[in-house]
N, C-alpha and C positions, 0 to 999 in steps of 0.2 A: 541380362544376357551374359552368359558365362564366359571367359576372358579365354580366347583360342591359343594363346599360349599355355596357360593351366592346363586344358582340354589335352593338350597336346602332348604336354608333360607328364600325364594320367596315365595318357592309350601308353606313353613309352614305357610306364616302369607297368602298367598291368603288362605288355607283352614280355618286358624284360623278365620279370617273376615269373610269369608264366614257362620259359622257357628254362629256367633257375628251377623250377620243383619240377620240369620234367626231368630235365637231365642230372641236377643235382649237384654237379660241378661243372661250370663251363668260365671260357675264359672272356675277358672285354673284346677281343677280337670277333668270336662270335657273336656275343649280343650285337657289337656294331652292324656287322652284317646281316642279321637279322632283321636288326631296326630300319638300315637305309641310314646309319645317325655315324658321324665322329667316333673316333676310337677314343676322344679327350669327353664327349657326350655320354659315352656309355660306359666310362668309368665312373662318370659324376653319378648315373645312376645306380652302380653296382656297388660305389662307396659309400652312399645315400642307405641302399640297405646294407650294409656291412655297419654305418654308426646307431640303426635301430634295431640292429641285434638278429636282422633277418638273413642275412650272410655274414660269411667270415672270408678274411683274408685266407688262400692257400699255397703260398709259394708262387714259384714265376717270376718276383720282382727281387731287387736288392736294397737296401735301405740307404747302405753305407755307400752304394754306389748313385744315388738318387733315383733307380728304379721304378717304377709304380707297381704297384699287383697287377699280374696280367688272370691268374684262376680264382673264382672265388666260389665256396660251395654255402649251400644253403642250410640256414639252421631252421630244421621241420618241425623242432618244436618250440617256434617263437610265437606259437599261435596253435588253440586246438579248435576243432569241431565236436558237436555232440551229436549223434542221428538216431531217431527213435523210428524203427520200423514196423510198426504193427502189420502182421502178414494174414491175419483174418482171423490165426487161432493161436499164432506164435508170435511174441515178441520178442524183438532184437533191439536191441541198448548197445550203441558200441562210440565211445571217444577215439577220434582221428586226430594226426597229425596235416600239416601245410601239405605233404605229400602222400595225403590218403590212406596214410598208411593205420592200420587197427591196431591203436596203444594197447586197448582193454576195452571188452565186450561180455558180456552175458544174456543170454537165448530166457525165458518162460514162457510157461502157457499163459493164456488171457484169461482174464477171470472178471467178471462182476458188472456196472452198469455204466455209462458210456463214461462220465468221467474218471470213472477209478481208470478204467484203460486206455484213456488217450492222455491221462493227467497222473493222477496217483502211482498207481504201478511204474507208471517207468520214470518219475521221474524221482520217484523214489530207488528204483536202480540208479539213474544216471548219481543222485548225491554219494549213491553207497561207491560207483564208480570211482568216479572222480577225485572220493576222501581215497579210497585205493590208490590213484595215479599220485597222488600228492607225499602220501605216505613213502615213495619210491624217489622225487625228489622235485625239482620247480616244472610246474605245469604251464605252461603260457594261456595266455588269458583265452576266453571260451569266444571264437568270433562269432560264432551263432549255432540254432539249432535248426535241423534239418527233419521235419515228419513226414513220414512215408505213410502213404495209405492206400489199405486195395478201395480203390473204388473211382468215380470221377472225380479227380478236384481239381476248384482252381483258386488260385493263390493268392490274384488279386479280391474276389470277391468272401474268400475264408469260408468256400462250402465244399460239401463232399455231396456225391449222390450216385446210384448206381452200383450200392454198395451192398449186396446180398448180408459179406458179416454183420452189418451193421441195421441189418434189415428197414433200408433206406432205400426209394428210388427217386423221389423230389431233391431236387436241393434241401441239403441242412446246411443252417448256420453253423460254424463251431467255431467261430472268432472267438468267442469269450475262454475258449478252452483255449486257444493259443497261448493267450494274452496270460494266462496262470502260469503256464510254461514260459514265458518268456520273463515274467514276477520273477519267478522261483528261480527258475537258471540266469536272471541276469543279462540275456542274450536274446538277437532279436532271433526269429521264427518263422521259418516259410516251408508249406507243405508241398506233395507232390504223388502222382500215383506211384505206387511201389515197383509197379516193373519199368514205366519208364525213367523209375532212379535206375533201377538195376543194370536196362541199356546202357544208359549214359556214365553208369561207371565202369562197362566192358568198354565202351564206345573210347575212353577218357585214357584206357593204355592199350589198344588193342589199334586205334589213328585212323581206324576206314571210316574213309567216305559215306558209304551206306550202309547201316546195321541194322536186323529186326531181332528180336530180343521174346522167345518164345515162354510162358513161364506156366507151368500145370501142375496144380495140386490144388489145396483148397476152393482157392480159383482159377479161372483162365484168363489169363491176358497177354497183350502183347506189347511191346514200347518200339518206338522207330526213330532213328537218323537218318535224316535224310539229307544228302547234302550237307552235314556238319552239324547239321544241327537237330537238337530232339524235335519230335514234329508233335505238337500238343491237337492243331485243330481248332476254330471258330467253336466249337464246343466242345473242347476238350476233353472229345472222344475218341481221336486218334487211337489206334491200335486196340479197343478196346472190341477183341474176338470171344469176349463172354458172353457178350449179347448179338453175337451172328447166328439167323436162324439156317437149319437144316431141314429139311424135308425128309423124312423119312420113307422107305418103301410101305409103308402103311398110311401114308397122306401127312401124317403127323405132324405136324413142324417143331422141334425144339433150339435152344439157344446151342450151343456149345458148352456153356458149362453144365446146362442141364443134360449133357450127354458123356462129357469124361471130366466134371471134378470129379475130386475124391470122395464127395458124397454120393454123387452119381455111381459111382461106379463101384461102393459101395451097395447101393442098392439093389444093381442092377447082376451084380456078380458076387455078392456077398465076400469081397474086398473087406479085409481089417486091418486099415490106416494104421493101428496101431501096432500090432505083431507081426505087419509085412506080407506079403502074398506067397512068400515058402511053401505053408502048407494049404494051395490051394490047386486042387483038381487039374493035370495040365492039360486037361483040354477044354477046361472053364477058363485057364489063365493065358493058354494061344488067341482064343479068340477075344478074350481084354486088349490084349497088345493089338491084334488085327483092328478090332475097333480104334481103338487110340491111334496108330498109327493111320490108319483112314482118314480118319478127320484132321489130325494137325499136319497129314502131307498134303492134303488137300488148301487149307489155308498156307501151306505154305508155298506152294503152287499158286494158288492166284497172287499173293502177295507179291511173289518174286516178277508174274507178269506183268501188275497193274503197275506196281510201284520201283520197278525196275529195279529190284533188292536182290545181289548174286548170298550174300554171308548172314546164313541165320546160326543162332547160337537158343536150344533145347535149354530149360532148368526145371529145378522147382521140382517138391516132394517128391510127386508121380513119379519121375526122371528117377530122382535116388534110389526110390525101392524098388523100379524094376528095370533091373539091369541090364538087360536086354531090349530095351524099349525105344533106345536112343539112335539103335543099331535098324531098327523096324521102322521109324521115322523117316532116315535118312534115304533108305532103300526105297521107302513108297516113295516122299519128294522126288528122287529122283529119276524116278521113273514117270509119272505121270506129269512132273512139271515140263511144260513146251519150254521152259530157258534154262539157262543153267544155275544151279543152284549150290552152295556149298555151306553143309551144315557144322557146327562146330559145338562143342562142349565148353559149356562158363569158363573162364579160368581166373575168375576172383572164388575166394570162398563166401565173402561176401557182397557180393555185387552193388544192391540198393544201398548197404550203407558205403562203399567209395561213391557211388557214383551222387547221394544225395549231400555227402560231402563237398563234391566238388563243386554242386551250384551253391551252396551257405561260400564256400570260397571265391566263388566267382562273383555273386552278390554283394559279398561283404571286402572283397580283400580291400578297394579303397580305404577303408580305417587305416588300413594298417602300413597303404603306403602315401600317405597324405598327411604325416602328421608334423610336417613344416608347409603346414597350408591354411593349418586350424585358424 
């Protein structure tokens, strides 16, 4: 049974740190406050990280006069994260600091068979990364890695399914692919769908309550807060709006992504993903938008009803090349949703990897403040 003084000790310095990489610099004053703890308590734990290298003293106190430090700010790079985001056809590599922040990242297409792309490729960018970051001067040790994946996954059983790139719908195992990644990089591994990292790293500086997390291109999905917290699902289908059927005025039923991904809509409007929609017919390219915005004002209309979500936030490919799209969204939601609704544009550049950062940190940060417990 685990000693509830330890326990105790744990929850103070995760909340203490936690409030340390939001704000960045804060005084013992506030963390006491925070905690409910001793002004003489929540020194002991700001000076606890100040001699593991995770804060520093900043002024406020006097030596000479027997002062204590009253400010101390945090060192973000006492500790890294690495996040590999597979996005169905793009891959994203980016090394993060303690406060999410994106040291160094590089974007490629995907290329080749399951391992080279969830193994090889990036983790061959992450070494070429990393020797970069190093090259520039001390790196803090890697607390873990973070994979995003379009599709369903769940973490603890190490499957993915429901994954059109991967042209998967059973559960796959892909333990042993972690477990390479985890060899190579040294660091432990835990997976996550790509939009609900993406949520959770708008959700992670943006502080609301409730967030839906809209994302279109290659795929369609969606990620949710609810309550504070990311909503996964007894089957770890939360938010997943790829597989909502529509009925069509011809009887038809299809998914949603079989109706505005980018291959869809490709198809259906001869859309070129790759040179943009500029040179496309504009009365072929109004009614694109009029489709697209029908259906995702429409999801986002029932969503706002069912799941009593006021703040959705649009991304993802589609969103970038058509620039006017976001504005077409906004205007259906608002009109046919019976509650109120208020749509917003990402304001990470890169979303999935803060926000898959933040769980490897939230997962992992005991190491890092436990190490007079060893």
């Amino acid at each position: 049974m685990s000693n509830p003084v330890s326990l105790l000790k744990s929850r103070h310095r995760r909340s203490a740190f936690g409030l340390l990489a939001q704000k960045r610099i804060i005084s013992r004053v506030e963390i006491a406050k925070a905690l409910g703890v001793s002004l003489q308590t929540a020194m002991k734990i700001m000076d606890y990280f100040a001699d593991f290298g995770l804060a520093s003293h900043v002024g406020g106190g006097d030596s000479l006069l027997g002062r204590k430090p009253q400010m101390y700010e945090i060192n973000p790079n006492a500790a890294s994260v690495l996040v590999i985001a597979n996005e169905g056809r793009i891959l994203r590599v980016g090394v993060l600091n303690l406060c999410r922040e994106v040291l160094i990242e590089e974007t490629a297409e995907i290329r080749g068979e399951l391992r080279e792309t969830l193994v090889t490729q990036p983790c061959g960018i992450a070494d070429r990364l990393l020797e970069e970051l190093r090259s520039r001067g001390p790196v803090g040790r890697l607390l873990g890695t973070g994979v995003c994946l379009p599709g369903v996954v769940d973490n603890e059983k190490r499957t993915i399914s429901f994954a059109p790139s991967f042209v998967m719908n059973a559960p796959y195992q892909i333990g042993e692919f972690l477990d390479e990644i985890a060899a190579r990089m040294g660091a432990p591994v835990s997976i996550e769908n790509d939009v609900n990292a993406a949520v959770y790293g708008e959700f992670s500086v943006r502080g609301a309550r409730d967030l839906a997390y809209i994302n279109i291109g290659s795929g369609v999905g969606m990620g949710l807060v609810l309550d504070g917290k990311l909503r996964h699902g007894p089957g770890r289908t939360a938010g997943e709006i790829g597989m909502m059927p529509h009925r069509l005025p011809s009887r038809e039923i299809k998914s949603t992504e079989d109706l505005i991904s980018l291959d869809a809509l490709k198809k259906r409007f001869g859309f070129d993903r790759q040179f943009g929609a500029d040179a496309m017919d504009p009365g072929a390219r109004s009614v694109m938008i009029d489709s697209l915005s029908d259906t995702v004002g429409e999801i986002i209309a029932a969503t706002a009803t069912v799941c009593n979500v006021e703040d959705f936030l649009v991304g993802g490919l589609t969103i970038d090349l058509l620039e006017e799209l976001f504005d077409a969204i906004r205007a259906k939601a608002g009109v046919i949703s019976p509650v109120p609704v208020r749509l917003h544009a990402q304001s990470l550049t890169f979303p999935a990897l803060v926000g898959a950062a933040q769980q490897v940190i939230d997962a992992n940060i005991d190491t890092l403040l436990t190490l007079d417990d060893a």
